[in-house]
VOMI-408950 format. One line per field, with one value per atom (N, C-alpha, C, O): residue number from 0; x, y, z. Coordinates in pm, 1 decimal, m for minus. Layout:
<nodes>
num: (NUM:...);
c1: (X:...);
c2: (Y:...);
c3: (Z:...);
</nodes>
This chain:
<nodes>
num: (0:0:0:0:1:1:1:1:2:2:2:2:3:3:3:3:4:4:4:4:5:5:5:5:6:6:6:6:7:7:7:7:8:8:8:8:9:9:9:9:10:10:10:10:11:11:11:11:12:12:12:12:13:13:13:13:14:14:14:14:15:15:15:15:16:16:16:16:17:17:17:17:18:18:18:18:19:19:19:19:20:20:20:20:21:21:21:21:22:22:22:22:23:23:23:23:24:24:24:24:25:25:25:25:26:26:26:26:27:27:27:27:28:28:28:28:29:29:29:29:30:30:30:30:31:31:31:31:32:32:32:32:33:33:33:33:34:34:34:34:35:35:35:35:36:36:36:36:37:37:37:37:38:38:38:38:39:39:39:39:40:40:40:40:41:41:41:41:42:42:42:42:43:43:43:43:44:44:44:44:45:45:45:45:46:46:46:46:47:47:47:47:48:48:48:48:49:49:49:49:50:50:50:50:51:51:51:51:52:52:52:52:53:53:53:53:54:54:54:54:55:55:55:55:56:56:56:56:57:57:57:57:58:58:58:58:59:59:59:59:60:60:60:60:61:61:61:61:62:62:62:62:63:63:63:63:64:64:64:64:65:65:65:65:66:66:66:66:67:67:67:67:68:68:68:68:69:69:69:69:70:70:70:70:71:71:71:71:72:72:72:72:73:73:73:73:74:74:74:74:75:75:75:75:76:76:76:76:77:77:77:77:78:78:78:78:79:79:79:79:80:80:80:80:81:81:81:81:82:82:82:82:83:83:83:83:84:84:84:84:85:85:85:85:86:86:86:86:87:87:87:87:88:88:88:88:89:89:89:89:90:90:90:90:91:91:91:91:92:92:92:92:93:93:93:93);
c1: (1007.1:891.7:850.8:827.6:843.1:811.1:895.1:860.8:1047.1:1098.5:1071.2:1058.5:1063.6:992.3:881.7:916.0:775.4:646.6:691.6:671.7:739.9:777.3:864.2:866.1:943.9:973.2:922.0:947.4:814.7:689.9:607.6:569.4:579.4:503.1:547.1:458.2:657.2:714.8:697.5:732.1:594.5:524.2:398.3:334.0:321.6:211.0:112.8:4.3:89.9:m65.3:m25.9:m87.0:20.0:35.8:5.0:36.4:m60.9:m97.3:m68.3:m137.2:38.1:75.4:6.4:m39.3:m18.3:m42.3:m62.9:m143.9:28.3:53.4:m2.8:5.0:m54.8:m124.1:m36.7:m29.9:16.9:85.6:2.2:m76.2:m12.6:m61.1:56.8:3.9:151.0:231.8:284.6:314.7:287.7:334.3:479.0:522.1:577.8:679.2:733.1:824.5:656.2:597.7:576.7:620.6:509.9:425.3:520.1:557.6:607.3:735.4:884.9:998.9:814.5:932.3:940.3:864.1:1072.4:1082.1:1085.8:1175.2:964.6:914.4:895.7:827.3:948.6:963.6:854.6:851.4:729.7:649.0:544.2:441.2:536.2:410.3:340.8:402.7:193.2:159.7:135.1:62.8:174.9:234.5:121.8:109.1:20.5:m79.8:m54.4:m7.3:m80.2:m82.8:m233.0:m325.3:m273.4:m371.5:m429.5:m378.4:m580.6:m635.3:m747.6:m807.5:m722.3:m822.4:m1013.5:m1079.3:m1066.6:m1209.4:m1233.9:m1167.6:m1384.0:m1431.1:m1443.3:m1462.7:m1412.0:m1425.1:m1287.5:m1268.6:m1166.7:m1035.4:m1023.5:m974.7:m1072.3:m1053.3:m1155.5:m1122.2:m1250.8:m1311.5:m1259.6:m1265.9:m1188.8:m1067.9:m958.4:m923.2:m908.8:m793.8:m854.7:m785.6:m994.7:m1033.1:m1082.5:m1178.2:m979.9:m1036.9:m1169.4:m1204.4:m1219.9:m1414.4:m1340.6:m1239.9:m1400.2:m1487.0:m1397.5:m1283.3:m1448.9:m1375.9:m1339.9:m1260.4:m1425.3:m1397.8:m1283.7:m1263.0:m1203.2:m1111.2:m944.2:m850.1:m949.3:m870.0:m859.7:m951.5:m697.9:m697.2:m675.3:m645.9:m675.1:m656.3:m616.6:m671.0:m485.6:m381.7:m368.6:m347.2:m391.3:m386.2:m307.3:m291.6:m277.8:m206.1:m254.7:m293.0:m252.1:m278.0:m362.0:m405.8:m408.8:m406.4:m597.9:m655.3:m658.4:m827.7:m909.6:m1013.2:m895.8:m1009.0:m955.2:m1061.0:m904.3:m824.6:m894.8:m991.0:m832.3:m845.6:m1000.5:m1052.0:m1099.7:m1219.7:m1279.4:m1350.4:m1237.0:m1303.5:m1247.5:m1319.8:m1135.6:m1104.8:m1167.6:m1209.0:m1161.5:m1279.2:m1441.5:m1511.0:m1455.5:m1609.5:m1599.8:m1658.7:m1546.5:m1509.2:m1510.1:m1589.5:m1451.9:m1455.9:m1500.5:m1480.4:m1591.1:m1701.1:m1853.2:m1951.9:m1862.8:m1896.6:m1934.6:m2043.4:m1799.4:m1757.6:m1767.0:m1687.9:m1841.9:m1903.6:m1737.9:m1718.5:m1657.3:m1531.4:m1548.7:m1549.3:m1562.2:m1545.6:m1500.2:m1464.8:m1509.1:m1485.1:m1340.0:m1241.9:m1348.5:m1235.9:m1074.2:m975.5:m1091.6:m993.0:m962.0:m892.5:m1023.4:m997.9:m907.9:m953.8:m755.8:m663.3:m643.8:m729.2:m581.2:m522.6:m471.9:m499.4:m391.4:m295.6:m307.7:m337.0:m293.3:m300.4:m101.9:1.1:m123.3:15.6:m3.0:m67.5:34.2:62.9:97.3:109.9:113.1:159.9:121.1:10.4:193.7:142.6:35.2:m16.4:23.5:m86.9:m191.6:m237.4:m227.9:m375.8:m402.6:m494.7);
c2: (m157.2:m134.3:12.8:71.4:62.2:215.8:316.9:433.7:244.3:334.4:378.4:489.4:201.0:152.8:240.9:339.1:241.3:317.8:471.4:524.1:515.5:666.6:707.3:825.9:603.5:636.8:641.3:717.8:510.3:538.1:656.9:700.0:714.9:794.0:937.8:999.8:966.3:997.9:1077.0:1192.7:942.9:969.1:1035.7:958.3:1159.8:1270.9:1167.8:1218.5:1032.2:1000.9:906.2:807.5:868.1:761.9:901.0:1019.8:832.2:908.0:781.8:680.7:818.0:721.2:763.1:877.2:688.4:751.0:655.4:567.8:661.4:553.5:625.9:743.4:531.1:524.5:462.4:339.6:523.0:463.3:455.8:550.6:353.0:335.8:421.1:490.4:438.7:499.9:664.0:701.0:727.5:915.4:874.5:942.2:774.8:744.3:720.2:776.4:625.5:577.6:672.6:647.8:771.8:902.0:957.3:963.1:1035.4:1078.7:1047.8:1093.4:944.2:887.2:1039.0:1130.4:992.7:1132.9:1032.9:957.0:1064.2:1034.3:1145.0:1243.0:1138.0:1279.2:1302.5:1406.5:1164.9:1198.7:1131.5:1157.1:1011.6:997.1:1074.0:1108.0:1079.8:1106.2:1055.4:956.3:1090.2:1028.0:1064.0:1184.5:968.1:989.4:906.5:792.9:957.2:945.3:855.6:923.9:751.8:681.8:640.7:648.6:577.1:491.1:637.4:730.3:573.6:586.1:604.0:502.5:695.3:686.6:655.8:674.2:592.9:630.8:777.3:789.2:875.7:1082.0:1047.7:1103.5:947.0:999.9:958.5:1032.3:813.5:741.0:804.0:780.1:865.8:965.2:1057.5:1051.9:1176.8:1267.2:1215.9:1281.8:1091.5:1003.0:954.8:958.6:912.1:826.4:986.9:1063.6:984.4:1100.7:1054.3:939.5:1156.1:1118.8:1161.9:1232.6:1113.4:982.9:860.8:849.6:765.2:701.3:553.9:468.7:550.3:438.3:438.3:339.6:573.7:582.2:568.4:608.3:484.0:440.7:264.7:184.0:241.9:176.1:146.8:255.0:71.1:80.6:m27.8:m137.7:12.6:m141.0:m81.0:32.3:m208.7:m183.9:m327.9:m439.2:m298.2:m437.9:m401.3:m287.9:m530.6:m537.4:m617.6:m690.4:m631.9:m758.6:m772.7:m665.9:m860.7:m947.3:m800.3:m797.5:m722.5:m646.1:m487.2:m427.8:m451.5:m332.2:m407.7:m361.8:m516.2:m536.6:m534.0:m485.2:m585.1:m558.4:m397.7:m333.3:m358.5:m221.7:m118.9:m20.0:m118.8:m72.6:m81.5:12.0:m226.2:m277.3:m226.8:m213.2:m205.3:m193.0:m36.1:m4.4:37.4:194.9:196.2:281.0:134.3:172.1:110.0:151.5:m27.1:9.9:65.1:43.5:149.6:249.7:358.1:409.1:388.8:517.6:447.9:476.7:382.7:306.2:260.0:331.1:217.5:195.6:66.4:m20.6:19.3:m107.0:m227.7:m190.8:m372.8:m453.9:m474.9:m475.1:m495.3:m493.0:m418.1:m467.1:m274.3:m167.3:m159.7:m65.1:m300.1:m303.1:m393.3:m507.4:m383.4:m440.6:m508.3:m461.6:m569.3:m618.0:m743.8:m849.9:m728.8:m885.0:m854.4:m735.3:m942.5:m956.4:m916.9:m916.8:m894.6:m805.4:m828.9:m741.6:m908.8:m929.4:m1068.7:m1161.3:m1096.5:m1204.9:m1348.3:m1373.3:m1398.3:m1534.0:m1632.2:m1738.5:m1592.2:m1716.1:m1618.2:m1712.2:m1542.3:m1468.8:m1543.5:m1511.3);
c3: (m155.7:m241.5:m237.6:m343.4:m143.3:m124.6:m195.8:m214.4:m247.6:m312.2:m448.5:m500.1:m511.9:m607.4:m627.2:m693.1:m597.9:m575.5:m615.5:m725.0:m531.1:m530.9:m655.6:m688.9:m733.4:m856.1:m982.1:m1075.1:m969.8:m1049.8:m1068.8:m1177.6:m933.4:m905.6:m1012.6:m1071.0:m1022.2:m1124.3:m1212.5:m1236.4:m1294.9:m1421.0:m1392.1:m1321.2:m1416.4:m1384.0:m1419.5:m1391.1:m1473.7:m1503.5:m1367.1:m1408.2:m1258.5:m1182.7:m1046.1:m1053.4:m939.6:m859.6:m713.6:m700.2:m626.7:m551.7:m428.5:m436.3:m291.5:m160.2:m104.8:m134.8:8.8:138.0:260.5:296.6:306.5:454.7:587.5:591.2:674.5:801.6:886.6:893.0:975.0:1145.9:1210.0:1296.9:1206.9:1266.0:1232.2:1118.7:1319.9:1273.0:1240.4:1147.0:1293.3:1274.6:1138.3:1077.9:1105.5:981.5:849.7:737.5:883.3:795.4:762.5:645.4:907.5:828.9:770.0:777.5:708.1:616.7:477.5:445.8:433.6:360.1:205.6:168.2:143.0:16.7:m100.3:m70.7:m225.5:m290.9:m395.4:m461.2:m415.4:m528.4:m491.9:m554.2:m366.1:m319.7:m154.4:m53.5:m185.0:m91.7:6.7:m3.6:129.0:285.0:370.2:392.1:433.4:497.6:660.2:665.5:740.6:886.9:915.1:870.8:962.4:1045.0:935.9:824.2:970.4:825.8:774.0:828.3:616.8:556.2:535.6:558.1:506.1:509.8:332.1:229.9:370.4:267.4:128.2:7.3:270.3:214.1:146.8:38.7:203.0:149.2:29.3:m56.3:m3.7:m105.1:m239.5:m355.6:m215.7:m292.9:m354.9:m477.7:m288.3:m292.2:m395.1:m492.9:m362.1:m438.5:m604.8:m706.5:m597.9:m704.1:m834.8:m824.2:m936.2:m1021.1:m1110.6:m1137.9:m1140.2:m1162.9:m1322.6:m1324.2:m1445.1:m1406.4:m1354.0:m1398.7:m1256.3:m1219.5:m1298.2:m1258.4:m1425.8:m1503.3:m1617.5:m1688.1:m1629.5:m1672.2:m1647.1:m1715.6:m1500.8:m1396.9:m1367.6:m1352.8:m1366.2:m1278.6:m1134.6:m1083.8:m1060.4:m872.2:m850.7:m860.7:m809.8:m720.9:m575.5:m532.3:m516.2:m365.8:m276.9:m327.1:m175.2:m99.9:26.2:55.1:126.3:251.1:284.5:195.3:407.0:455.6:440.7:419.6:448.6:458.7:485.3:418.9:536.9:628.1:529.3:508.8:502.0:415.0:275.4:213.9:247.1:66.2:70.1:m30.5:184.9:120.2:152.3:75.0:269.0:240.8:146.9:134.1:78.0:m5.7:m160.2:m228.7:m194.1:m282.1:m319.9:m420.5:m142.3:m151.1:m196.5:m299.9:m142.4:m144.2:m288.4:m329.1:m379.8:m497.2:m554.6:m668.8:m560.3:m672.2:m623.9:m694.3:m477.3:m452.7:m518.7:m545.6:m544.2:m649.0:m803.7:m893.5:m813.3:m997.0:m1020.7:m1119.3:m1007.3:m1056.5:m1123.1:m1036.0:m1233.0:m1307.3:m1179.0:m1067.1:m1219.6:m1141.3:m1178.3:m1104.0:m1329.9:m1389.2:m1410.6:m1465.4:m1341.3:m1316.3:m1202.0:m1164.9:m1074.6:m941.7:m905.1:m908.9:m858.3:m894.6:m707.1:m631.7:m666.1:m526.5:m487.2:m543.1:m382.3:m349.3:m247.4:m237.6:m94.2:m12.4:40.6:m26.8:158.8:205.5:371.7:429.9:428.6:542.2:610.4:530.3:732.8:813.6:722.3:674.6:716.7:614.8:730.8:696.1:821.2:975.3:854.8:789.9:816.7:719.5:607.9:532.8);
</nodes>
């Protein structure tokens, strides 16, 4: 999937960026998305979301505790309910 991703990314209106728990992880060698080390803040996902932010959509994956603070982060940032995209991504026992 990550390759997938990174070929999309591609296209200049698609803006990709992965988050690792691991530095191992981070430096994977990716040629069009952006490769981030440890979690996410609220400041980062700000940075990421272009203003105005209702002219966007947002797909995200991962597991119960990620899909909602990610969620909350952006309709935070006024983001439509409707342009807030996500599936769950981890251990199926979740």
């Amino acid at each position: 999937m990550r390759t997938y991703v990174d070929d999309l990314s591609k296209d200049e209106k698609l803006s990709a960026h992965v988050y690792y728990s691991t530095q191992a992880e981070a430096d994977s060698e990716l040629c069009n998305t952006r490769v981030h080390y440890g979690k996410f803040s609220a400041e980062d996902l700000a940075n990421i979301v272009a203003q105005p932010a209702s002219g966007n959509d947002y797909y995200f994956c991962g597991p119960p505790p990620f899909l909602g603070a990610v969620r909350n982060i952006l309709e935070e940032l006024k983001v439509p309910k409707n342009q807030i995209h996500y599936e769950y991504f981890g251990p199926t026992e979740q």
